[in-house]
N, C-alpha and C positions, 0 to 999 in steps of 0.2 A: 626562541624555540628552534631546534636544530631539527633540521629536514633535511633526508636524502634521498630524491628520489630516481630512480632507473626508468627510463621507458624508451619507446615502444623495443616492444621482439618485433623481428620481421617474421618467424612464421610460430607464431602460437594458436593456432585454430586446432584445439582439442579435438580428433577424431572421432574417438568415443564417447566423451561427455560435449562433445558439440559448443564449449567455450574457447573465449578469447582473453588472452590475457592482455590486461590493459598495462598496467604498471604494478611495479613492488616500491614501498613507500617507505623509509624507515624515520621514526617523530619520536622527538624528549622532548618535553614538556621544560622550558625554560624562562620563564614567569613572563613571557611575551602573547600568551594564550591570548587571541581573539575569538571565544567560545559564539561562533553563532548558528544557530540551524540551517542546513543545507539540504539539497538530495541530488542524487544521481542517476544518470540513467542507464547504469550499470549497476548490480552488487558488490557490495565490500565484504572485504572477508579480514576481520581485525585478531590481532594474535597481542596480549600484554604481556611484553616481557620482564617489565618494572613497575611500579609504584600503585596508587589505587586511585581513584575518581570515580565518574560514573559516567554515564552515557546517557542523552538526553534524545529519548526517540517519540515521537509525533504527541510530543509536549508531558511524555511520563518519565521521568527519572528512575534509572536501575545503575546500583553500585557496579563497578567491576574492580578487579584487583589483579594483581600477579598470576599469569598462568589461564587469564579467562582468552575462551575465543568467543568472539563476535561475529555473528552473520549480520548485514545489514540490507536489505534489499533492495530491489534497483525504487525509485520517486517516492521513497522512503524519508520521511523531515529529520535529521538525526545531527548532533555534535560532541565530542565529546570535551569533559571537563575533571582537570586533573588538582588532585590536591597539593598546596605548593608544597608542602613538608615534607609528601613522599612522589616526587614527580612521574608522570607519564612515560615510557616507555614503550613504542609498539610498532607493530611489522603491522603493514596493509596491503592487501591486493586489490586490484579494481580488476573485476572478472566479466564479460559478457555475453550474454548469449543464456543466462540461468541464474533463475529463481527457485530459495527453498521456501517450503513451508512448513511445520511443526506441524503437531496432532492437534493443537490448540489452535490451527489458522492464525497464528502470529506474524507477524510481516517480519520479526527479528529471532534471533535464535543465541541465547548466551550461553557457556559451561563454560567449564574450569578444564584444564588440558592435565593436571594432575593425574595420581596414578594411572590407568588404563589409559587415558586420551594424552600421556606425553606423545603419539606419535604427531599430533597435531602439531602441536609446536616443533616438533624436527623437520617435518617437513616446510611450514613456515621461514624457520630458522634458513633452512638450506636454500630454499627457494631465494632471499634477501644475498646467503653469503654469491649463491652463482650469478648475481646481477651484479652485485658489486665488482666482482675477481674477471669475471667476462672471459673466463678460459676458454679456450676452443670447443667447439661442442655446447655452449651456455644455452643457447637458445632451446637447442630438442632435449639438454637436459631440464631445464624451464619449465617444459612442456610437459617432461615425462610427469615431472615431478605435482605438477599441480594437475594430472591428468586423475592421480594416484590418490593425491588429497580430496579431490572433491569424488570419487569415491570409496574411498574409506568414508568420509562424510554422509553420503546416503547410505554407506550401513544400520549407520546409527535408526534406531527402530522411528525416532521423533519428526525425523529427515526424510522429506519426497522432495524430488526435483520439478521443477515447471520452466516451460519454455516463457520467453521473455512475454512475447505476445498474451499465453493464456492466462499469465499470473497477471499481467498489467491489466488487462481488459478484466481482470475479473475484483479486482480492489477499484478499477475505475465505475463498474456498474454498481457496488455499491454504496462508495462517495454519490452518485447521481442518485441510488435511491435516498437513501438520508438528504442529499440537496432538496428532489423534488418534497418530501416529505414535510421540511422545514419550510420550503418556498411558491407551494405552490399558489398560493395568490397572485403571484409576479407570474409575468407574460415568459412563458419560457415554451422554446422551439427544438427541434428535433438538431436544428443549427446548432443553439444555443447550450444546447448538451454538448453534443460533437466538439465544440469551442469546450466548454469545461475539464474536459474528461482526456483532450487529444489524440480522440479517437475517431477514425472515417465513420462518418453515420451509419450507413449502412450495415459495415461489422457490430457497430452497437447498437445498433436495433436485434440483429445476431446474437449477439450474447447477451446483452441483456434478456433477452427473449428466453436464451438457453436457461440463463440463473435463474430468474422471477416466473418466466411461463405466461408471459407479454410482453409485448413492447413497452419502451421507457412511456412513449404519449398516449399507450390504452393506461398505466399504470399511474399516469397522472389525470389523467380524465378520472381515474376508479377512488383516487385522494380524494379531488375535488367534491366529489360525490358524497363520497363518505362524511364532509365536510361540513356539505349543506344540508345534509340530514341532521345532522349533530344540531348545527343552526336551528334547523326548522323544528327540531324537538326541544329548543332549551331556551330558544329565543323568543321574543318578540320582533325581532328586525322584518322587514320586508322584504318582499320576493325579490326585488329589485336589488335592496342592500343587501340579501345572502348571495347573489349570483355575485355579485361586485366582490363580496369576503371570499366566496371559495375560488375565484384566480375565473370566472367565466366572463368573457369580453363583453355580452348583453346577457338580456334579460330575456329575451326571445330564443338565443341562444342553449343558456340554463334552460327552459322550459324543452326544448328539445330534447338535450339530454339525458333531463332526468325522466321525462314520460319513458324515454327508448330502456331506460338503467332498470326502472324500478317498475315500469307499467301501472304506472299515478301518476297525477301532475302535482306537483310542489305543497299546491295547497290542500289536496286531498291526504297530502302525508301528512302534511303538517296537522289537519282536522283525526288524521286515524290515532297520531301521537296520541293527542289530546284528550280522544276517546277511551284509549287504554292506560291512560294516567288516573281520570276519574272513575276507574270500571277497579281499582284497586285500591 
């Protein structure tokens, strides 16, 4: 596999789009491909200027070919894989400080740079030849130039910009809500989120808060809940082994809870179920 890469600029801090340029990457595909999934915590920005494969992004496969540009977002699982017949070709940037998102909330963004979007690929193009040649002036032309590209890039109607923090914090509270969702039986802590997500507690209590309209542990107290109601209408188990299923430390505990949730206790739910199953 033939890799060229340039890095660091010393002053690439985009003014007006408030990014940083990491490196420009230039990669053939030369049957040495060790195709594994990665991420970064920065965005890529991918430009193909040969062959066809595909792109492997948080375990779904989508083709690209000749002329695709690729957005890839910053903790993003993604690798790409090239076909040996017609191999890989492609310019990369590592950009930070900025995340896109589509009108579909997609974490990746693919086109093709053909007709109207050739200026993508020139400015990609140009961006790779001024790292290479290192003429006097590279760096602010560098600069100017990926200043220009990411936006002509939010013209595009599909294309919003997000600062690093709000995109991340906002794909992390909803990984935590499908965690707790799946897990809430297991002992899990306001910590124990914080550790998941690598996010300060406190800001993820914040925006979790902002996105759902609770906190992550009113949000898993309200699963659990919902849980043992389920339980207690479908089951026979006991008050003891529902509290134990829906993720509650005791028995005493659950009894707590749900009188405060529901204003009944467990067993008066469970008897109201019962009552309106044979009343139909």
């Amino acid at each position: 596999m033939g890799i060229l890469r340039y890095n660091p600029l010393v002053n690439t801090s985009l003014k007006s789009a408030g990014v940083k340029l990491l490196y420009v990457t230039y990669s053939k595909y030369e049957k040495d491909w060790q195709s594994l999934p990665h991420t970064h915590h920065f965005t890529e920005l991918c430009y193909v200027l040969g062959g066809h494969g595909s792109y492997l992004i948080e375990n779904e496969e989508f083709p690209i070919v000749k002329n695709d540009f690729i957005i890839i977002n910053s903790n993003i699982s993604h690798t790409e894989k090239s076909a040996e017949e017609a191999p890989l070709e492609y310019i990369i940037l590592g950009i930070e400080g900025l995340d896109f998102s589509s009108a579909n909330g997609s974490d990746h963004v693919i086109f093709n740079c053909s007709g109207k979007h050739m200026e993508f690929s020139f400015y990609m193009k140009s961006l790779l030849s001024e790292m290479q040649e290192k003429q006097k002036g590279y760096e602010l032309v560098c600069s100017s130039l990926l200043d220009i590209l990411i936006t002509k890039l939010l013209r595009r109607p599909i294309l919003v910009s997000e600062s690093i923090p709000v995109a991340k914090a906002n794909r992390e509270c909803l990984k935590l809500k499908q965690y707790i969702d799946s897990n809430y039986p297991r002992q899990i802590t306001l910590d124990s989120l914080a550790a998941i997500s690598h996010l300060n507690k406190y800001y993820l209590v914040h925006a979790f808060t902002k996105i759902f309209g609770c906190s992550p542990i009113n949000y898993l107290f309200q699963v659990r809940i919902k849980a043992s109601k389920e339980l207690l209408s479908s089951t026979n188990l006991s008050i003891t082994e529902i509290a134990h299923a829906s993720g509650f430390s005791s028995q005493s505990y659950f009894a707590q809870c749900f009188l405060k949730h529901c204003n009944m206790t467990a067993s008066e739910y469970r008897k109201l179920c019962s009552e309106n199953r044979s009343s139909t």
